[in-house]
RODO-2510 file (C-alpha; in nm, 4 decimals, decimal comma):
residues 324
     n   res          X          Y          Z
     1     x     0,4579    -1,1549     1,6486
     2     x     0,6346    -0,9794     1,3497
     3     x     1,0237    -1,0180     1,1768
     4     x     1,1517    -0,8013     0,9896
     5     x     1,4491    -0,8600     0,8234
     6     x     1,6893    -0,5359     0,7485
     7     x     1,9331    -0,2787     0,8716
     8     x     1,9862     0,0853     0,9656
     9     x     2,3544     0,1598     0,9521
    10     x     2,4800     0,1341     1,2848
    11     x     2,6072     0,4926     1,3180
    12     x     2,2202     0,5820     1,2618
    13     x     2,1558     0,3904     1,5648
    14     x     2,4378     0,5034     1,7697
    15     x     2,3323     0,8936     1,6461
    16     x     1,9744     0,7881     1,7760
    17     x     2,0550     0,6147     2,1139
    18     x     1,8370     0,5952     2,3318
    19     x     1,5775     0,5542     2,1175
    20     x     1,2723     0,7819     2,1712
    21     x     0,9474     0,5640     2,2886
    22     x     0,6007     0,5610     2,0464
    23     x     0,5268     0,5678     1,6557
    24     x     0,6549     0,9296     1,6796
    25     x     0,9713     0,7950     1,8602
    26     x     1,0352     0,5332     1,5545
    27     x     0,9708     0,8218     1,3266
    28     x     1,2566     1,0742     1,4536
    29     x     1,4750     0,7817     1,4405
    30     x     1,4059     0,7119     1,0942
    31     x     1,4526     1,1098     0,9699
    32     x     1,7926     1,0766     1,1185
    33     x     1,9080     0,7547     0,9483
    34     x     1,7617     0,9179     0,6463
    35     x     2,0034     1,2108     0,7508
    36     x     2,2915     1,0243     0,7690
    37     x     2,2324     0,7695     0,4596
    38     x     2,1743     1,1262     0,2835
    39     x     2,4494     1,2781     0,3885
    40     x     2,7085     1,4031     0,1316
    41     x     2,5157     1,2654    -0,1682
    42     x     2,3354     1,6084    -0,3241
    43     x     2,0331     1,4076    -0,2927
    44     x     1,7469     1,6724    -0,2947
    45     x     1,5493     1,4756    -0,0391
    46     x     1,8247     1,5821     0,2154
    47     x     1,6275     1,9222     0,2740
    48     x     1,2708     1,7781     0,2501
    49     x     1,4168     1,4738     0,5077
    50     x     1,5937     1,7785     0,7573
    51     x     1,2571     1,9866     0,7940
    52     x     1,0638     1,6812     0,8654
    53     x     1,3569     1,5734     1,1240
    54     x     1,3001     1,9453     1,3025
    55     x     0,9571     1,9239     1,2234
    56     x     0,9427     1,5909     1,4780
    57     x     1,1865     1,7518     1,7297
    58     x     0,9582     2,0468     1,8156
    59     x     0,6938     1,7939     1,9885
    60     x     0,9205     1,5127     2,1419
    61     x     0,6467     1,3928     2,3412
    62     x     0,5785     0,9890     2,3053
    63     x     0,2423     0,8594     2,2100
    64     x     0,0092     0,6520     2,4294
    65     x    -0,0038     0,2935     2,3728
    66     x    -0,3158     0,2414     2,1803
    67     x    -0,5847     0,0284     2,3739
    68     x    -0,6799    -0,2764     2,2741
    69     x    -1,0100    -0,3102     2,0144
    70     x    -1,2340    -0,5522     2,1486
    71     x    -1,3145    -0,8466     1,8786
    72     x    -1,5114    -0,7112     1,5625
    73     x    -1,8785    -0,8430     1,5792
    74     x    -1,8186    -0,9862     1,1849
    75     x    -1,4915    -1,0899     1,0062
    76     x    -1,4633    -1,0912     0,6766
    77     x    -1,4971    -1,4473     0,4664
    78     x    -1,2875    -1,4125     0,1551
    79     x    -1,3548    -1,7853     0,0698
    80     x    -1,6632    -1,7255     0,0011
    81     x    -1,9493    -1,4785    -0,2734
    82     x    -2,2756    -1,4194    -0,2773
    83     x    -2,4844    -1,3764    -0,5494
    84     x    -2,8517    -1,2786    -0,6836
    85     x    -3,0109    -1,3354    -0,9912
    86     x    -3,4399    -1,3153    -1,0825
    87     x    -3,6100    -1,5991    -0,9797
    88     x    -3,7611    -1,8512    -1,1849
    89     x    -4,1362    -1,8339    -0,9539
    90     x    -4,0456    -1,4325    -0,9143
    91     x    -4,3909    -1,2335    -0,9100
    92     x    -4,2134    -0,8645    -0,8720
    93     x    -3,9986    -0,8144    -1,2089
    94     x    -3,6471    -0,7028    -1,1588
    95     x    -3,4419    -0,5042    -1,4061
    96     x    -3,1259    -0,5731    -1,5415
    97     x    -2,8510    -0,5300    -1,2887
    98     x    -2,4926    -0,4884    -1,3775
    99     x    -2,2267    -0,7757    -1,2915
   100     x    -2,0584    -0,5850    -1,0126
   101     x    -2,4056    -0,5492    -0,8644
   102     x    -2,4717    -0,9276    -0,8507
   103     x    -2,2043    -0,9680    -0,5658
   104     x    -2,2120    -0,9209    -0,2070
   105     x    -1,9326    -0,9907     0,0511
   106     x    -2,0289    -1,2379     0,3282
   107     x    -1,9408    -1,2133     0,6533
   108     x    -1,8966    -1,4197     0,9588
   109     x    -2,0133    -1,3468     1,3105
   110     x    -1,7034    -1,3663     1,5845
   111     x    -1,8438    -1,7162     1,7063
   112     x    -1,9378    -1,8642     1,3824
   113     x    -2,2938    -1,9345     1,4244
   114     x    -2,3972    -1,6654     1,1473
   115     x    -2,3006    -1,5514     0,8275
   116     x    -2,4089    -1,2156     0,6918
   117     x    -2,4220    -1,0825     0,2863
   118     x    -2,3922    -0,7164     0,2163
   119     x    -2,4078    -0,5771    -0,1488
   120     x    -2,2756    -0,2886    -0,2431
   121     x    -2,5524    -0,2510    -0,4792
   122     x    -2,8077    -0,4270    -0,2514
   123     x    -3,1082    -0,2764    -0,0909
   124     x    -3,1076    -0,5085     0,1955
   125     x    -2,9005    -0,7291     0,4517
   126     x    -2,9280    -1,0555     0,5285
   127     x    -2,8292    -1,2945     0,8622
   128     x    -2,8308    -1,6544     0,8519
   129     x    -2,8218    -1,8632     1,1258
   130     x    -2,6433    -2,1940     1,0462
   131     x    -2,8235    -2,3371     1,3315
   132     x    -3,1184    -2,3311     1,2075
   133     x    -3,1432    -2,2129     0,8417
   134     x    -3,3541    -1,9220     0,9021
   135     x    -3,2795    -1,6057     0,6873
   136     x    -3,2984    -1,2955     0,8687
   137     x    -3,3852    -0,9807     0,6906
   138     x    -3,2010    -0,6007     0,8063
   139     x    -3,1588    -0,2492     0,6574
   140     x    -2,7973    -0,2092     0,5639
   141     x    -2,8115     0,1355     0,7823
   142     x    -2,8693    -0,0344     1,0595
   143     x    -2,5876    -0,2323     1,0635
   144     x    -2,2833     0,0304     0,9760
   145     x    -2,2000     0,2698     1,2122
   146     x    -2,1069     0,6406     1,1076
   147     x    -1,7284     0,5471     1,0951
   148     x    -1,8613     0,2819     0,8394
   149     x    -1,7823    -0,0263     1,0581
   150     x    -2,0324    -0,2842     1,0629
   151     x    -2,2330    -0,3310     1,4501
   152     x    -2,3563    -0,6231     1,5706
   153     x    -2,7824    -0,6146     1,5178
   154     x    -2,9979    -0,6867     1,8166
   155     x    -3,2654    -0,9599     1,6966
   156     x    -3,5565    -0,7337     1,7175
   157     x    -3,3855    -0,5489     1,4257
   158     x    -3,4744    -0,7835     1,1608
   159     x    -3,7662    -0,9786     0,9795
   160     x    -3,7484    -1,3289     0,9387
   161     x    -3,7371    -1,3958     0,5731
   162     x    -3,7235    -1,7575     0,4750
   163     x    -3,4798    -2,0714     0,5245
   164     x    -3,2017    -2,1450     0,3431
   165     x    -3,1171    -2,4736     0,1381
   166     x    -2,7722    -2,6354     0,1707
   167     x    -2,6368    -2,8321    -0,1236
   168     x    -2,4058    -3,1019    -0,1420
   169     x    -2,1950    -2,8769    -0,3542
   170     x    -2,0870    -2,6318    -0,0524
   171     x    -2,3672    -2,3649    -0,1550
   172     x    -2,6502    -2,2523    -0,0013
   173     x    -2,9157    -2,1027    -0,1169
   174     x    -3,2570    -1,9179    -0,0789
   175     x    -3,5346    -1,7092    -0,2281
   176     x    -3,6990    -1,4066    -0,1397
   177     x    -3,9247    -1,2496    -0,3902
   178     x    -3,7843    -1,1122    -0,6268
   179     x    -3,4038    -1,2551    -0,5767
   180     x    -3,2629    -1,6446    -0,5580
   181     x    -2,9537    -1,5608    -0,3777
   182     x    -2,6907    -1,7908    -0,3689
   183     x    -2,3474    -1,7851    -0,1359
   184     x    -2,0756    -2,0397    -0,2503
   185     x    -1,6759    -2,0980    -0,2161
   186     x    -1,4907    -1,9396    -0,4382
   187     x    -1,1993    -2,0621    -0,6219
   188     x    -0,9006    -2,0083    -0,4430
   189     x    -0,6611    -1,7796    -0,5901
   190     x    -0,3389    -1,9420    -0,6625
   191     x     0,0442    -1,7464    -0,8008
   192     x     0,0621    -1,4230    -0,9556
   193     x    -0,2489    -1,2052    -0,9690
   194     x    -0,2879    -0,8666    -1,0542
   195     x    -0,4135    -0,5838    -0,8198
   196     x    -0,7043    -0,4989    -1,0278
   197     x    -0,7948    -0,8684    -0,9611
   198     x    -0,7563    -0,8804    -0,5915
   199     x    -0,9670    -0,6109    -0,5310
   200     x    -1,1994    -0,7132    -0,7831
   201     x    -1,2335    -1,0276    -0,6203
   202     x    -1,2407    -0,9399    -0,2525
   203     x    -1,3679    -0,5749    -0,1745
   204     x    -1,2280    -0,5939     0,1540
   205     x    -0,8683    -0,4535     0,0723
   206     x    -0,9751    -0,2017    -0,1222
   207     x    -1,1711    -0,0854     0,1656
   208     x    -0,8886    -0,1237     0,4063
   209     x    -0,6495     0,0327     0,1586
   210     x    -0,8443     0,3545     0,1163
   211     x    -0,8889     0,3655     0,4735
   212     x    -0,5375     0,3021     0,5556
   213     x    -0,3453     0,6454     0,6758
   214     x     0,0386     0,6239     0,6354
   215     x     0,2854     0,8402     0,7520
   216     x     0,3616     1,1329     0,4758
   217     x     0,7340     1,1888     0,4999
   218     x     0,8072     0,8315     0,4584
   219     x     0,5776     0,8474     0,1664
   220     x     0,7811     1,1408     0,0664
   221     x     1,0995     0,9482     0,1077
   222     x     0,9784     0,6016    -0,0715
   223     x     0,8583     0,8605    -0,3527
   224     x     1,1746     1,0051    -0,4014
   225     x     1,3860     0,6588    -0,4682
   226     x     1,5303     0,6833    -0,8235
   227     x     1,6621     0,3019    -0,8294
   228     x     1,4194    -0,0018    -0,9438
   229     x     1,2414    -0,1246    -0,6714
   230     x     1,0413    -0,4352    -0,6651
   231     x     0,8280    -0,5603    -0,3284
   232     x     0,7068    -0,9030    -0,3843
   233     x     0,4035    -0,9995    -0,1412
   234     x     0,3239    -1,3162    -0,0664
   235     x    -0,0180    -1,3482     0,0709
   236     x    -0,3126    -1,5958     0,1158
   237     x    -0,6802    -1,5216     0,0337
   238     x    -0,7682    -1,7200     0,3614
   239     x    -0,4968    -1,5179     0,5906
   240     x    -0,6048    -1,2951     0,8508
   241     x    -0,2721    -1,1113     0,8971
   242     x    -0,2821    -1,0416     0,5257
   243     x    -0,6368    -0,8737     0,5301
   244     x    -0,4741    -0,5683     0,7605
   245     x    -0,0744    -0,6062     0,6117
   246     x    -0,1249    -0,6202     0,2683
   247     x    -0,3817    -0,3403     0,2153
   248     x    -0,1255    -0,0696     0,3521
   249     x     0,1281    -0,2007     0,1195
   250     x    -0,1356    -0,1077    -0,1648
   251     x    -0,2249     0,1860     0,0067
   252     x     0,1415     0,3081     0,0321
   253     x     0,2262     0,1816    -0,3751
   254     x    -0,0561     0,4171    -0,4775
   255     x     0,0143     0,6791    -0,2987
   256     x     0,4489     0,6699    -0,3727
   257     x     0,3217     0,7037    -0,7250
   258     x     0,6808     0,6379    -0,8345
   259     x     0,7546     0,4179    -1,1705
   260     x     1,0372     0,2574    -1,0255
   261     x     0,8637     0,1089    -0,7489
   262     x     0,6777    -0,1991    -0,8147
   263     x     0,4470    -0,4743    -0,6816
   264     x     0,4555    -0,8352    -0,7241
   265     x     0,1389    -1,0097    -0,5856
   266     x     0,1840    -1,4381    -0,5403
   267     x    -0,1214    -1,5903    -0,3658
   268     x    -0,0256    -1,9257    -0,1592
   269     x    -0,2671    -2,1917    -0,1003
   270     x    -0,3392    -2,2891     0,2688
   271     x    -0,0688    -2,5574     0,3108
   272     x     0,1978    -2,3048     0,1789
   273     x     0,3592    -2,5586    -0,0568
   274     x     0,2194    -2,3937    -0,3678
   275     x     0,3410    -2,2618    -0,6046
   276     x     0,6278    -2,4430    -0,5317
   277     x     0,8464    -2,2304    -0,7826
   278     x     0,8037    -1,9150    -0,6149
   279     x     0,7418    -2,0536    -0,2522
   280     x     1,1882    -2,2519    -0,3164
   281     x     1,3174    -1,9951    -0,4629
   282     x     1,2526    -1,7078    -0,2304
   283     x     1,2366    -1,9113     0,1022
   284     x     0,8600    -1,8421     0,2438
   285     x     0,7476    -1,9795     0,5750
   286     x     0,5679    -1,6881     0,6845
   287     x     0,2339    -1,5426     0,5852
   288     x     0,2560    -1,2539     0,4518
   289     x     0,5884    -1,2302     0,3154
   290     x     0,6628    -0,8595     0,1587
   291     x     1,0351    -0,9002     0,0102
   292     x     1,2182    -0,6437    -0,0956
   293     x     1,4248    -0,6697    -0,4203
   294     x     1,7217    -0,4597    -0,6316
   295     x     1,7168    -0,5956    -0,9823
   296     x     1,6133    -0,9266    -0,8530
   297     x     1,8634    -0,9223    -0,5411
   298     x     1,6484    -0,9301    -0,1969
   299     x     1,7741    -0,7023     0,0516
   300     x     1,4897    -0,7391     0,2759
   301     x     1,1567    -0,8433     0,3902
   302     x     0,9065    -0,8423     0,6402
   303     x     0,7180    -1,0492     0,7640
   304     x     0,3518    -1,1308     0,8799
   305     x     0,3026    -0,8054     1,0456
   306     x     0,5474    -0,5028     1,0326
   307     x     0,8035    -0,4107     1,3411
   308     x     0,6849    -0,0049     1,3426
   309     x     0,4799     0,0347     1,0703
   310     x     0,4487    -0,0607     0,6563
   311     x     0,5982     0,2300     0,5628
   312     x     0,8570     0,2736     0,8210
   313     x     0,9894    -0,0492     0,7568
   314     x     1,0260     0,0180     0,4134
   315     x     1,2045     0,2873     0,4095
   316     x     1,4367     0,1260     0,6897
   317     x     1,5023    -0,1633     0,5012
   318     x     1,5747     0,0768     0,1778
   319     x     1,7771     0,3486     0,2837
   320     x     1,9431     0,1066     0,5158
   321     x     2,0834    -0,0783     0,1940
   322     x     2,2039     0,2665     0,0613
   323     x     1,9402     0,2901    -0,1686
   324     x     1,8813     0,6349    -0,3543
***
């Protein structure tokens, strides 16, 4: 379920009653509240805004629904790292690898039973079965599909490798000739954080980000605003929701490219008490949270997943407000 919070101006919506159906639908009915919040102003978007309006009109036809994806064979664990270094009873020598290269993102399978670490920099893939401790060897190829989506292996696809170790510390760990590889929790990230450090941290929104296609004339439109904007998300490195919502806001910040639009990141800790400043103040119950701010003033948000789309609600909640 989403909420979004925010207004077109109601002679928009009378304008644009009945409301065509589809993402194409919600677009034509943006264009012309853009129109009308335009209207009169000199604004120069006014003529970019009208072509895209006509542009829509020519092919009225609505979208199909879009079917259902069946469950992803691995999720994403952003709680937890994995990491190589030589080992100590190595007999193949290793060279020097770069920090970056140390990491790999772990996975989980879609029932929990297995866990699976992909480097960027690594040559192979590895499965382990929490059932029994045995560590599964694979070729990355094998397990991404040309649209770069990771497939779920058969079990003839692998080589057993070894068995893992658990430690009372929450790691595990094992050896294969020439690595020790260790996966263990991470610390939880906790209030402000930058973007470099997010992505930095968990690979998986920059991926989604870059793959993330948003629709160009509300780009155009969010590029054009002259007034400071600030968006404030409020995310949580253990949400779901946030792992799909907040990489299009990132995606759609880069690509605005506009100096007076900016982005506040606050990570919230499971029990969303903390931190308790920004958590009062702005009244969060809902993760993600993306609020919307003049000069410190909210005039909108959205929240867990967006109504149409990221940037659709955006620039409804914007232009709605009479921003220019």
């Amino acid at each position: 379920m989403s909420f979004v919070v925010g207004t077109i101006r109601s002679a928009a919506r009378h304008r644009c009653s009945p409301a065509p159906t589809g993402r194409a639908g919600a677009t034509r009915v943006l264009l012309l509240a853009l129109l009308i919040a335009l209207a009169g102003t000199g604004d120069p978007r006014v003529s970019i805004v009208a072509d895209a309006a006509a542009q829509n009109d020519l092919d009225p036809s609505p979208e199909q629904p879009e079917v259902p994806q069946d469950e992803p064979p691995w999720i994403t664990n952003t709680e937890l790292r994995a990491s190589r270094i030589a080992a100590a009873e190595a007999t193949t020598p290793t060279p020097p690898i770069a920090d970056e290269d140390r990491f790999a993102e772990v996975f989980d399978s879609a029932d929990f039973q297995f866990l699976l670490l992909l480097g960027a920099a690594w040559e192979e893939a590895y499965i382990l079965d929490l059932a029994t401790g045995d560590v599964w060897i694979h070729s990355k190829a094998a397990l991404w599909t040309p649209a770069e989506e990771l497939t779920q292996p058969s079990s003839e696809d692998g080589d057993y490798g070894t068995t893992f170790v658990p430690h009372e510390d929450g790691r595990i760990s094992f050896v294969l000739d020439p690595w020790e590889i260790t996966v263990e929790p991470l610390p939880p990230m906790l209030g402000l954080i930058s973007e470099q450090e997010l992505l930095a941290r968990q690979p998986v929104y920059r991926r989604r980000a870059e793959a993330y296609d948003p629709d160009p004339e509300m780009i155009t439109c969010l590029a054009g605003i002259g007034e400071t904007v600030d968006v404030v998300a409020f995310f949580g490195s253990w949400c779901q929701i946030c792992k799909h919502s907040l990489p299009e806001l990132l995606r759609i910040h880069d690509l605005i490219n506009n100096p007076s639009f900016s982005l506040t990141l606050v990570a919230l800790d499971e029990d969303v008490v903390e931190p308790e400043d920004w958590i009062s103040n702005c009244g969060i119950s809902r993760v993600p949270s993306f609020i919307v701010r003049i000069d410190e003033e909210e005039i909108g948000r959205i929240e867990e997943e967006p109504e149409i789309s990221m940037e659709v609600d955006l620039v409804r909640i914007l232009f709605g407000n009479g921003v220019q």
